[in-house]
N, C-alpha and C positions, 0 to 999 in steps of 0.2 A: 255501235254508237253512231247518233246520226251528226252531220253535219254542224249544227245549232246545239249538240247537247250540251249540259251541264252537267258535272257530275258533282254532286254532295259528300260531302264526308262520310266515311264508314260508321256503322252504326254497330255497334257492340251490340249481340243478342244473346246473352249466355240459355235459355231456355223455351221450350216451345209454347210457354204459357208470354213468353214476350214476347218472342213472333207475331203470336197471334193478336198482343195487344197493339205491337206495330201497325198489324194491318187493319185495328179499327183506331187508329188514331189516321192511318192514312183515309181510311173512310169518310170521317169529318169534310174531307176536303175536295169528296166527289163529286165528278155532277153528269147526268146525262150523254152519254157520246165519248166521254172520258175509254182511254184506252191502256190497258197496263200490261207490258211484257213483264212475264218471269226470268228469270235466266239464274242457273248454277248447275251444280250434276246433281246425280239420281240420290236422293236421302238428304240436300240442302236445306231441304223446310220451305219450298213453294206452296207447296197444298197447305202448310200451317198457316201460311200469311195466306194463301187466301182465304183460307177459314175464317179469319181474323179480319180481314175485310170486308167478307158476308155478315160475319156479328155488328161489324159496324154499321154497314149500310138495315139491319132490323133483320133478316135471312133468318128465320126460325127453324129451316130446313136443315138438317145434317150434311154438310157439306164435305161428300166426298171425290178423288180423284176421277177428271174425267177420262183418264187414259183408254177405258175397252170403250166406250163411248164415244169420245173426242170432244164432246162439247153438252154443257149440264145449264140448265136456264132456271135460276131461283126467281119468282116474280113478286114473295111477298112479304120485299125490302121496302126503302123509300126509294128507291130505284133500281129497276131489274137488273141482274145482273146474271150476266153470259161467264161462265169459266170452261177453258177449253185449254186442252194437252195435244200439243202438238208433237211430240213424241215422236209418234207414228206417222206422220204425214212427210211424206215425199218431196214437196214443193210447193210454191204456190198457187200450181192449180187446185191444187188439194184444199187447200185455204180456200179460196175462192166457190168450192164445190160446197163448204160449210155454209152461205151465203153469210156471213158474220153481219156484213155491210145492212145486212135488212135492216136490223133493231139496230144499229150501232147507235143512231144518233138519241136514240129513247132509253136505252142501256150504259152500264157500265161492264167493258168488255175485259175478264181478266185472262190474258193468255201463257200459259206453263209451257215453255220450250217454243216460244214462237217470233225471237232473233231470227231478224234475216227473212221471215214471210210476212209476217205481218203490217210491216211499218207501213204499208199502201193504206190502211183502213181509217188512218187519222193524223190530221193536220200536226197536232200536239202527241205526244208520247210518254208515259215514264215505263222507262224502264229500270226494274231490281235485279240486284245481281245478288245472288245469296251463294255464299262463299262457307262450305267447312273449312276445318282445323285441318293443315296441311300435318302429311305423315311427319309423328316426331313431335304433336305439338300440345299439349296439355289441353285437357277437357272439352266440352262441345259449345264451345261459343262459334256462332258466326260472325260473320262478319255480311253487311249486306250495306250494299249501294245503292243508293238513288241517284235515275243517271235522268235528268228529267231536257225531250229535248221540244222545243217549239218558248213561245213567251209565254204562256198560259201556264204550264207545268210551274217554270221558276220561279214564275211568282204568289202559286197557291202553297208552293212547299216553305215557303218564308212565312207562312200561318199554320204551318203543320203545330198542333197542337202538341204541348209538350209530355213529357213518359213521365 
C-alpha cells in the first residue's frame, strides 16, 4: 500500500456473478490512464472482476486470464483496456519489458499479481485486494478491498455507483 493510500471498507462478495458486477460498477468510474492492481492468491476471483470490468467498460470480447501470455489488449470498449498477470514475471524489469507505459495514458491498465512492480506507471492507483474464506470458515464469500492511493482515486470511489 502506498504512502497516500486509502483503504475503503470491505466489500462482501458472496458470488462470481457479483464480482463481476463489482467490477462494472467500478467501470462507471474509469477513465483513460487509470491504473488498477489486483491483489489476493491463486482462485480469489481477480480474472472475475476483471471480467466485470471489461463488461463495464463495453469489451465484447471473452475475457480471459493473461497468465501464458502476460498481457491481453481489448480495444473495443469505450476505453482500451490492457489486463496483464503478472504472475510470472520476475521484477521489474520484466514489467518494463511489457512497455505498459506505451498506451497507459489512452488505456485502462488492469494488472493481476502486480504489487510491488507496478506502482511506477501511474501517479494515482487503486489497488483490490480479494480475499477468500480463511480455512474453517463458511461458504465462498470474499471479502475485497479498495485500497485507492493518490487524490484522484478517493475521490471518484465516493461516486462509485451503488450494487
Amino acid at each position: 500500500m502506498g504512502v497516500n493510500a486509502v483503504p475503503l471498507d470491505q466489500i462482501a462478495v458472496p458470488t462470481a456473478e457479483r464480482m463481476r458486477a463489482l467490477g462494472a460498477r467500478l467501470a462507471a468510474v474509469l477513465r483513460p490512464g487509470d491504473l488498477i492492481v489486483l491483489s489476493g492468491p491463486l482462485g480469489a476471483g481477480k480474472t472475475v472482476l476483471a471480467q466485470g470490468i471489461a463488461a463495464g467498460l463495453g469489451v465484447r470480447e471473452t475475457v480471459t486470464s493473461p497468465t501464458f501470455v502476460l498481457a491481453r489488449v481489448y480495444t473495443d470498449g469505450r476505453i482500451p483496456l490492457v489486463h496483464v498477470d503478472a504472475y510470472r514475471l520476475g521484477g521489474a524489469a520484466e514489467i518494463d519489458d511489457l512497455d505498459l507505459d506505451a498506451d497507459a495514458d489512452r488505456s485502462v491498465t488492469v494488472v493481476e499479481w502486480g504489487a510491488g512492480l507496478v506502482e511506477g506507471l501511474a501517479q494515482d492507483l487503486l489497488e483490490i485486494v480479494v480475499a477468500r474464506p480463511t480455512a474453517g470458515e463458511a461458504g465462498e464469500v470474499r471479502t475485497v478491498r479498495l485500497v485507492a492511493s493518490g487524490p484522484g482515486w478517493a475521490a471518484r470511489l465516493r461516486d462509485l455507483p451503488a450494487d
